[in-house]
N, C-alpha and C positions, 0 to 999 in steps of 0.2 A: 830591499833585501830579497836576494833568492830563496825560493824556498823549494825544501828539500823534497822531492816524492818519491825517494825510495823506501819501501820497508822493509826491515830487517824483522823476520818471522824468529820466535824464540820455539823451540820444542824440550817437552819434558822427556823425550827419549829421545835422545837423538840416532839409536841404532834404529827407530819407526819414527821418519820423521815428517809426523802428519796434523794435521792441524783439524780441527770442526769449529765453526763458528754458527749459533744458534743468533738469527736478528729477526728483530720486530722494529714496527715504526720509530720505537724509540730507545731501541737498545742492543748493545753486542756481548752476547759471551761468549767466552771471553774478552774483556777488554782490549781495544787494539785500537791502532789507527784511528779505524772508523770507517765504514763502507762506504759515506759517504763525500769524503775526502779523496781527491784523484792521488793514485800513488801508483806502485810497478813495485813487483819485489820476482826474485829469482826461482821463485817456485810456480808449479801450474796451479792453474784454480777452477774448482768447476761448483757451478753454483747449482742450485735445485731450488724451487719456489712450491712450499707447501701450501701456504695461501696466498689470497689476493696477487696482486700483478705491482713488477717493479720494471723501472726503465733502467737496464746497465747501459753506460759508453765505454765502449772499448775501443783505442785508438781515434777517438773523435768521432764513431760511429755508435747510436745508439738503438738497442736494441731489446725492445719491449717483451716481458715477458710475461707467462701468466700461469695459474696455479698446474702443478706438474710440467709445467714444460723447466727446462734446466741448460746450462749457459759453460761452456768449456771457456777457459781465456789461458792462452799459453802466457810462459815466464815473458818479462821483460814489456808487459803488453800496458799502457796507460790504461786506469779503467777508474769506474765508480757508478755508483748507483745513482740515477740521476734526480729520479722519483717514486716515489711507494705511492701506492694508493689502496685503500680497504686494508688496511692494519697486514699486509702481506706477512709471515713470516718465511725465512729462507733457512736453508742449510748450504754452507762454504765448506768443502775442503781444500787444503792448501799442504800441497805436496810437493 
C-alpha cells in the first residue's frame, strides 16, 4: 500500500492562515500528523528550537539543530525530524 505524505493543514481563520505548533519529545500541539512522520504540505514552514538539539531531513538531507538556531523548509519540500535529543522543545509555524 502507497502511502500518503501529503498534509492538508486546517486553520481557524482562514483570512490569517497561520499555524504554531508547540513539540516536546513526546508531544504536538496541536494535534497533527506528527513531526515525526515524512510528509510535504503546501504551505512554508520555519522551525525555531527553544531547547535541546533536533535532527530535521529535508529533501533526503539532514540537518542538525540546536537550541536557538531555526530551520526555514519551503512548500512542497519532503521533511521530518529525524531525532530529538535532551527533551528539545520547538516552535513551527506553518504558513
Amino acid at each position: 500500500m502507497e502511502q500518503n505524505l501529503h498534509e492538508t493543514n486546517k486553520y481557524e481563520d482562514t483570512l490569517f492562515p497561520i499555524g504554531m505548533y508547540q513539540i516536546t519529545k513526546d508531544n504536538c500541539i496541536p494535534k497533527g500528523r506528527g513531526y515525526r512522520n515524512l510528509h510535504w504540505h503546501e504551505e512554508l514552514q520555519y522551525v525555531l528550537v527553544l531547547s535541546g538539539n533536533v535532527i530535521f531531513q529535508v529533501n533526503g538531507c539532514d540537518y542538525p539543530l540546536e537550541h536557538g538556531e531555526a530551520l526555514f523548509i519551503n512548500k512542497g519540500a519532503l521533511h521530518m525530524s529525524s531525532e530529538m535529543r535532551f527533551f528539545p522543545k520547538l516552535v513551527e509555524f506553518v504558513s
